[in-house]
C-alpha positions as CSV (number, residue, x, y, z in Angstrom):
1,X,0.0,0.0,0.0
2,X,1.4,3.1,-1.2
3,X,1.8,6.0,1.5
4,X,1.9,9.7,1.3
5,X,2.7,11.1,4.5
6,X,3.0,14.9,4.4
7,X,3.8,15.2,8.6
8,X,7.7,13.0,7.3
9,X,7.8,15.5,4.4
10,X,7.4,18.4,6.9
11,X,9.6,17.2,9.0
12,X,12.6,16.5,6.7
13,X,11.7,20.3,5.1
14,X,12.4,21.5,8.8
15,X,15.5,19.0,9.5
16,X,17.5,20.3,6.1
17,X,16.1,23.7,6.6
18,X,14.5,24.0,2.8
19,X,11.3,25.4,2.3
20,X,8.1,24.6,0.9
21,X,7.4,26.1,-2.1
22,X,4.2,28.1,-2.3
23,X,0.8,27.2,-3.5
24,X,2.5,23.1,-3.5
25,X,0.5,20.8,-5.4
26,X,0.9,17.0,-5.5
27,X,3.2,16.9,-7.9
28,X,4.9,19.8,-8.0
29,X,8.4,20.0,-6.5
30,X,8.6,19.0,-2.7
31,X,11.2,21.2,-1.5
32,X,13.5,24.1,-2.5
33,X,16.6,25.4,-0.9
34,X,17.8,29.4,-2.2
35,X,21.5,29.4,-1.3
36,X,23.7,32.1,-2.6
37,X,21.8,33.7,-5.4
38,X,20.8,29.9,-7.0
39,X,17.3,27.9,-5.9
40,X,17.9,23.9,-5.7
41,X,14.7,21.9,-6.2
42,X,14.4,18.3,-3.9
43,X,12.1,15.3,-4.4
44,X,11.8,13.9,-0.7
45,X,11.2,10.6,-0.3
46,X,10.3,8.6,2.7
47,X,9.2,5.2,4.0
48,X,7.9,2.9,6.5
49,X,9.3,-0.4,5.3
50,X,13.1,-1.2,5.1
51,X,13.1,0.0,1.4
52,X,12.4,2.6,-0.8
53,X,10.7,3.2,-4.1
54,X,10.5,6.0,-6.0
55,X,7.8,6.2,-8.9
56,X,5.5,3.7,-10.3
57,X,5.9,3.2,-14.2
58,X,9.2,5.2,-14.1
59,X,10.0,6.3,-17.5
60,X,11.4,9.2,-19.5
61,X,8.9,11.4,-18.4
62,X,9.6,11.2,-15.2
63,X,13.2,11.9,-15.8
64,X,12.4,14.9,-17.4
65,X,10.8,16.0,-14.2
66,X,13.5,14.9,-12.3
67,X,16.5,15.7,-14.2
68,X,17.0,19.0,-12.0
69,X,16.1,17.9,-8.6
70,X,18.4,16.9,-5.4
């Protein structure tokens, strides 16, 4: 079962002090960090099993998404 748990996001926004970027979809980019003039986007990812997964049907497009993210 699949689990989106915004309170772990939250917390690991606060732990690596980024920020949340405004009006934050789903999808949109989970955290951003400005740090000397330049803004670095992050996926966050999180679980509760001993293993992680990142995308289901992971293909270009999701590349393309990710291709500038921490």
């Amino acid at each position: 079962m699949t689990v989106q748990d915004d309170a772990r996001e939250n917390q690991l926004i606060k732990l690596f002090q980024l920020e949340q970027p405004p009006n934050r979809r789903r999808n949109d980019t989970d955290a951003l960090l400005n740090y000397k003039g330049k803004t670095f986007y992050f996926e966050l990812k999180s679980t509760t099993k001993n293993s992680v997964t990142t995308v289901r049907d992971f293909g270009i497009e999701h590349i393309k998404k990710w291709q500038n993210k921490h």
